[in-house]
C-alpha positions as CSV (number, residue, x, y, z in Angstrom):
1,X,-8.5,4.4,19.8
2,X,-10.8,1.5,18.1
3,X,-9.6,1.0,14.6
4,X,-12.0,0.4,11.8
5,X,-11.9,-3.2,10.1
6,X,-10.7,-2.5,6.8
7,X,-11.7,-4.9,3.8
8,X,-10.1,-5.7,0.5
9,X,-11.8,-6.8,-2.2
10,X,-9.5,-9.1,-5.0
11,X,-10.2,-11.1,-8.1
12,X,-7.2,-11.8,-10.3
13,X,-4.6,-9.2,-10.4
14,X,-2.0,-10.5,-7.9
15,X,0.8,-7.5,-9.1
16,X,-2.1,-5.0,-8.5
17,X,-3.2,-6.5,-5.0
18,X,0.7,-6.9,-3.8
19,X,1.1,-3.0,-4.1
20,X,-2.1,-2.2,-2.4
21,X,-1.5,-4.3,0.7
22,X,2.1,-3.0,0.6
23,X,1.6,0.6,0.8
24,X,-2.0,-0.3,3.2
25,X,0.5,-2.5,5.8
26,X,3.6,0.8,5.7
27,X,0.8,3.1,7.4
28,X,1.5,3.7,11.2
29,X,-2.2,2.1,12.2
30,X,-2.2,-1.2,10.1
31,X,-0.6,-3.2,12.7
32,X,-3.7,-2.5,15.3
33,X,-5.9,-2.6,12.3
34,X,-8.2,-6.1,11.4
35,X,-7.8,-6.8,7.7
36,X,-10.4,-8.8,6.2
37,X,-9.4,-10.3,2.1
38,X,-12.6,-11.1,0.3
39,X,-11.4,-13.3,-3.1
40,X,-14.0,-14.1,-5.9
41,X,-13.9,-17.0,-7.7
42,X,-12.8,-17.3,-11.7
43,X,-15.4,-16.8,-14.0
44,X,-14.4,-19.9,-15.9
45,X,-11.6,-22.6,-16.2
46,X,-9.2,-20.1,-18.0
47,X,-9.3,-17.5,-15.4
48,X,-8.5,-20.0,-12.3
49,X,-4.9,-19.3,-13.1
50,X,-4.8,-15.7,-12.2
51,X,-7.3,-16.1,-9.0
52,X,-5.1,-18.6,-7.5
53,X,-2.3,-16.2,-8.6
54,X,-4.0,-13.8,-6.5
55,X,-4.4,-16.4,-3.6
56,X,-1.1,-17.5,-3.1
57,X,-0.2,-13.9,-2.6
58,X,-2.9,-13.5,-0.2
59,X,-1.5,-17.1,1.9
60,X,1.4,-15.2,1.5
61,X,1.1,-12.6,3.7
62,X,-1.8,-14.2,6.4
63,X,1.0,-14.3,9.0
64,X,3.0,-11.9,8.3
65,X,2.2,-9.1,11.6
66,X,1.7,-6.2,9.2
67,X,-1.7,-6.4,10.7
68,X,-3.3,-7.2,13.9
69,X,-4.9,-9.8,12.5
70,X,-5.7,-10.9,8.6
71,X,-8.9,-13.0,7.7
72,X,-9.4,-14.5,4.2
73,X,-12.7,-15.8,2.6
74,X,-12.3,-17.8,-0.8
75,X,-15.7,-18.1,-3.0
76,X,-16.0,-21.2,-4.6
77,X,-17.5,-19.3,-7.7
78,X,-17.7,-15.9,-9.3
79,X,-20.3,-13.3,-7.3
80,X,-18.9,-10.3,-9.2
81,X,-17.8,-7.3,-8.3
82,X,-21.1,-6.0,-6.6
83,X,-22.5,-9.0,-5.0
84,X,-19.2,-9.7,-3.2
85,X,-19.3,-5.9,-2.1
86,X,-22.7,-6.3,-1.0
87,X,-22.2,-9.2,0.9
88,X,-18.7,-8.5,2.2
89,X,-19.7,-5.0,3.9
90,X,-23.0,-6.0,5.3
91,X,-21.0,-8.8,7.4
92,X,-18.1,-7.2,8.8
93,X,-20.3,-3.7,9.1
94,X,-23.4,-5.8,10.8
95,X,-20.4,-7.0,13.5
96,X,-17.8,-4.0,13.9
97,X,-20.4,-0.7,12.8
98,X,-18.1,1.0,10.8
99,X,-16.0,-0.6,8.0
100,X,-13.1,0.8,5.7
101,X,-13.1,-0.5,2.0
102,X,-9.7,-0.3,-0.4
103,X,-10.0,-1.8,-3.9
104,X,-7.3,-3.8,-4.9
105,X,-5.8,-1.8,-7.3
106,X,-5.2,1.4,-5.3
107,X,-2.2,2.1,-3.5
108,X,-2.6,4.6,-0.1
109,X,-0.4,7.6,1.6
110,X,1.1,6.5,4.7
111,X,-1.1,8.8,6.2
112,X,-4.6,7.0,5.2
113,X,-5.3,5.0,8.4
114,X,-4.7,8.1,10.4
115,X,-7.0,10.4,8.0
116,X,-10.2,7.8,7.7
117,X,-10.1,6.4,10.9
118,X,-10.3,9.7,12.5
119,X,-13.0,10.9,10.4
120,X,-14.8,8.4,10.6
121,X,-15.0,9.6,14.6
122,X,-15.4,12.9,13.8
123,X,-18.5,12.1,11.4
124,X,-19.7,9.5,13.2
125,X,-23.0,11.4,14.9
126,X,-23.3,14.2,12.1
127,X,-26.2,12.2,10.4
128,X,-25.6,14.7,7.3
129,X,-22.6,12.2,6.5
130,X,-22.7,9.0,5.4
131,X,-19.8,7.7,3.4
132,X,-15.9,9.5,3.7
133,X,-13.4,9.3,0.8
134,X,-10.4,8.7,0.8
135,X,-10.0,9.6,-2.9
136,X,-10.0,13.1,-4.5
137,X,-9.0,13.8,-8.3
138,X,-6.5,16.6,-9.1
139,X,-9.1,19.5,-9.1
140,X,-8.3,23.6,-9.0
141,X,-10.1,24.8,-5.8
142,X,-11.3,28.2,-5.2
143,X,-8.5,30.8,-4.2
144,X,-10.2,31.4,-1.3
145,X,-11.3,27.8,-0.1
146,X,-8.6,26.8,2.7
147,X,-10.4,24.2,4.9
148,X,-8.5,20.4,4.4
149,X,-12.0,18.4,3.5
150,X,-15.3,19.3,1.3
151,X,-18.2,17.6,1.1
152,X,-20.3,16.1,-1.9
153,X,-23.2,14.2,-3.3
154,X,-21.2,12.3,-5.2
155,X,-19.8,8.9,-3.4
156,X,-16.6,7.3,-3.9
157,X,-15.8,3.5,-4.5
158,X,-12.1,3.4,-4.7
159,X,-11.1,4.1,-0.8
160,X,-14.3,4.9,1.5
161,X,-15.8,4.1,4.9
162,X,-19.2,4.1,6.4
163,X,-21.5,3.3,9.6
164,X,-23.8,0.5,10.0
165,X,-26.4,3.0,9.9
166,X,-25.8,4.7,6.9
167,X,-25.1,1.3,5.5
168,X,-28.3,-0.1,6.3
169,X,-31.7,0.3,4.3
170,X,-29.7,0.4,0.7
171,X,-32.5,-0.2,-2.2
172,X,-29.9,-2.6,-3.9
173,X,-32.9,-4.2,-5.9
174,X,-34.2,-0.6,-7.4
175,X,-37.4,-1.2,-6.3
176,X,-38.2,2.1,-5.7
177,X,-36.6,3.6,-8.6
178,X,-40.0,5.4,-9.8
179,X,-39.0,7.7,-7.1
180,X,-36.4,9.5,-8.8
181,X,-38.4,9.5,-12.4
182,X,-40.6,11.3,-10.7
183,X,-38.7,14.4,-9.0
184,X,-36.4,16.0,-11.1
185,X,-34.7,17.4,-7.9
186,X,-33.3,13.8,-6.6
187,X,-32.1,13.5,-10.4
188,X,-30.4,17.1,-9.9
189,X,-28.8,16.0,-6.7
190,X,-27.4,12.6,-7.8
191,X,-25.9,14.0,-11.4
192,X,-24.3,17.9,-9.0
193,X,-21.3,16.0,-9.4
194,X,-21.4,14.3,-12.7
195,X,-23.8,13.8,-15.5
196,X,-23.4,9.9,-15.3
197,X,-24.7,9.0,-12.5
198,X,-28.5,8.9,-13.1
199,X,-28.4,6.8,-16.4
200,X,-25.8,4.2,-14.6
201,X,-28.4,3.6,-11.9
202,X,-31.3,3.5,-15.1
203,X,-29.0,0.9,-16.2
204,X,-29.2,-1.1,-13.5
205,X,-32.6,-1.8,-13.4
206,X,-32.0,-3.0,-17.5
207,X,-29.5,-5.2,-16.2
208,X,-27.1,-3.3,-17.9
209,X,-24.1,-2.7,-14.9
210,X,-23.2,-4.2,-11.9
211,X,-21.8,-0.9,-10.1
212,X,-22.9,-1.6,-6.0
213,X,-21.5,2.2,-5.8
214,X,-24.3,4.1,-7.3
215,X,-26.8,2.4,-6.0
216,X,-25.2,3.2,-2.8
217,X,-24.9,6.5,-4.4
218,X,-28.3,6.8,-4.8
219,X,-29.2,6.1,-1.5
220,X,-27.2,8.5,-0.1
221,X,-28.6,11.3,-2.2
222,X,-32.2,10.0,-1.4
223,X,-31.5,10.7,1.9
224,X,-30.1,13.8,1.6
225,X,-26.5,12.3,2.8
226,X,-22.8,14.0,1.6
227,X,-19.9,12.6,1.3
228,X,-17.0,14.3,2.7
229,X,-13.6,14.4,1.0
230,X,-10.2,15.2,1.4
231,X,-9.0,18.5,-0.3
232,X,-5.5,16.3,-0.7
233,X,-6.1,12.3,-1.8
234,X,-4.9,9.8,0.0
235,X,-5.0,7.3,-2.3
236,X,-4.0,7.2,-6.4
237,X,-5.3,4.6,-8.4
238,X,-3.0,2.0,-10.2
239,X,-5.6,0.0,-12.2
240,X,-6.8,2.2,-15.2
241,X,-4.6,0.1,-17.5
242,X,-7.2,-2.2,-18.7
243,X,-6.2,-5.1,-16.6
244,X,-9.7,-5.6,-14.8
245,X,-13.1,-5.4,-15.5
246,X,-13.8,-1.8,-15.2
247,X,-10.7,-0.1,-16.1
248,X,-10.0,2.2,-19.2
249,X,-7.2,3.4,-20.3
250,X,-8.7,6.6,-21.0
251,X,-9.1,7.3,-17.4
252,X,-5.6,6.7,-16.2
253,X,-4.4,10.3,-16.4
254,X,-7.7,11.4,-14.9
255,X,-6.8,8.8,-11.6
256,X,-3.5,9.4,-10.9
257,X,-2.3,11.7,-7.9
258,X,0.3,13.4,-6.5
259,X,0.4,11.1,-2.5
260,X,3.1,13.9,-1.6
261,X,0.2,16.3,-0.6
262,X,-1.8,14.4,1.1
263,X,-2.1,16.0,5.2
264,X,-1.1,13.6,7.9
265,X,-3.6,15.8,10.2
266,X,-6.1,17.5,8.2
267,X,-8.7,19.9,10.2
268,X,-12.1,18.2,10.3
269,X,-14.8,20.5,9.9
270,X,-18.9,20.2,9.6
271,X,-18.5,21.2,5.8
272,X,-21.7,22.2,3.9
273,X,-21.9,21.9,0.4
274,X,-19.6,25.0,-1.6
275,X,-21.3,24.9,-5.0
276,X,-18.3,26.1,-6.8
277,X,-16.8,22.8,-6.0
278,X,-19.6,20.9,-7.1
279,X,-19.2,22.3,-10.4
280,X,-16.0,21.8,-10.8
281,X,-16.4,18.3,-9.4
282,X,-19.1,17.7,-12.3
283,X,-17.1,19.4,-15.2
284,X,-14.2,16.7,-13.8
285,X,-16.6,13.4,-14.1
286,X,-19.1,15.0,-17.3
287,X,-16.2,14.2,-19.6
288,X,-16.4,17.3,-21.6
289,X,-19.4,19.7,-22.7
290,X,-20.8,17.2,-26.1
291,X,-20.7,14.0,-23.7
292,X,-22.6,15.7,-20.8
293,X,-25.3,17.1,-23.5
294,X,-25.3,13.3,-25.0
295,X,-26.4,12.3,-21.1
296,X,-28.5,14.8,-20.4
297,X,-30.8,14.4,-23.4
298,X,-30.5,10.7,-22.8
299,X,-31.6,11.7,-19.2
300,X,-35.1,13.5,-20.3
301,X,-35.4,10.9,-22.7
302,X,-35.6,7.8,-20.0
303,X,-37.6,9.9,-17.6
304,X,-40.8,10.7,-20.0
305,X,-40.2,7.1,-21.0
306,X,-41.1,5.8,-17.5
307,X,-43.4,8.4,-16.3
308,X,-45.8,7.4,-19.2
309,X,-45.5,3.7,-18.2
């Protein structure tokens, strides 16, 4: 079997990173598995400290055989978190067609090289798909729902993978965001799974965010693409402790996992979307019944706004 590349993205939380690889190099596949190490640069003099931090640990472990093989690229400056996604993905996807991402601050089952890379075999030619998870929060399924993977609209940014042609075509500028202030139903699709999602991507165009993911999002939901995930994660996140740039507190409960479920050979299926799921996957990321109303007034608000530009 041809294992996917699999790309790490770090900045400056070397305990973080050190977990991450740890628990990435104990699964079974890692040592026939390319690992490419993407570190940004500090933001200014004071933060050089912790990068290097972060790079030593990465020297560190170059040789160490956990992996077939372990390439590192060191910017010279600060991209950010989205332009070194960006950038990263399209040049190891545009070389190897398929790509696995982990951020650096979330520690995987034993089991995770297993589950993606055979998913991403499984999916490969269902056109339906275009990004897997390797993340899924604590949520009640239905009674009666007993297949090991579901599929969504929202994507995931913590542990994913995608094709090269799924990849490809992203509209990371927003130039054609007019598209979804003007149908109501690509606005329906992109917040099924969360009442957030549309006003970060309005954000975006503001420049007001630098999330890579829901533009990706977006894309995907343009095009009519799922997202399939595991009924069991595979991965729980350690970084909701305010350490990095994007992490809240608030969210750490909401993060966390139990690894001891996760399947080492979950049943792949063609999954269609179960709409009791998607509601309970939106009630999960709406953050309660005042702060989805707060979004979705905000919501009608923008779009008049732009439709009467």
């Amino acid at each position: 079997m041809s294992y996917a590349p699999i790309i790490i993205f770090v900045y400056n939380r070397a305990d973080h990173f050190i977990e991450t690889y740890n628990a990435l190099a104990a699964c079974k596949e890692a040592k026939d598995s390319e690992l490419f190490i993407f570190s940004d640069g500090a933001k200014n003099e004071a933060g050089k400290e912790k990068v290097n931090e972060v790079r030593t640990e990465v020297a560190a472990i170059k040789d160490s055989g956990d992996f077939k093989s372990v390439t590192v690229t060191e910017s010279p400056v600060n991209k950010g978190l989205a332009a070194s996604v960006i950038a990263g993905v399209t040049d190891i996807i545009n070389k190897y067609g398929k790509v696995i991402v982990v951020e650096d601050d979330c520690v995987v089952s034993p089991h995770f090289l297993g589950y993606i890379n055979n998913a991403l075999g499984y999916y490969e030619n269902n056109k339906k798909i275009g990004c897997l998870s390797g993340y899924t929060p604590m949520i009640e399924f239905p009674d009666n729902y007993k297949k090991d993977v579901f599929s969504a609209y929202r994507s995931c940014s913590c542990t994913w993978a995608t094709w090269k042609d799924r990849w490809e075509g992203v509209d990371w500028e927003l130039k054609n965001i007019k598209d979804f202030y003007n149908s109501l139903k690509l606005i329906r699709r992109l917040n099924s799974n969360g009442s957030d999602r549309f006003i970060r991507l309005y954000r975006q165009t503001k420049g007001n965010g630098s999330s890579w993911s829901v533009r990706f999002g977006a894309h995907l939901v343009k095009n009519n693409m799922l997202t399939v995930y595991p009924r069991y994660s595979y991965i729980t996140n350690i970084g909701c402790d305010e350490s990095g740039v994007h992490s809240k507190m608030e969210d750490n409960e909401k993060m966390r996992v139990d690894l001891s479920k996760a399947i080492e050979s979950p049943v792949f299926a063609d999954v269609e979307i179960d709409n009791r799921i998607q509601k309970i996957m939106k009630k999960h990321y709406s953050y309660g019944i005042i702060s989805e109303t707060k979004k979705f007034i905000a919501t009608v608000l923008i779009v008049i706004k732009e439709r009467l530009r």
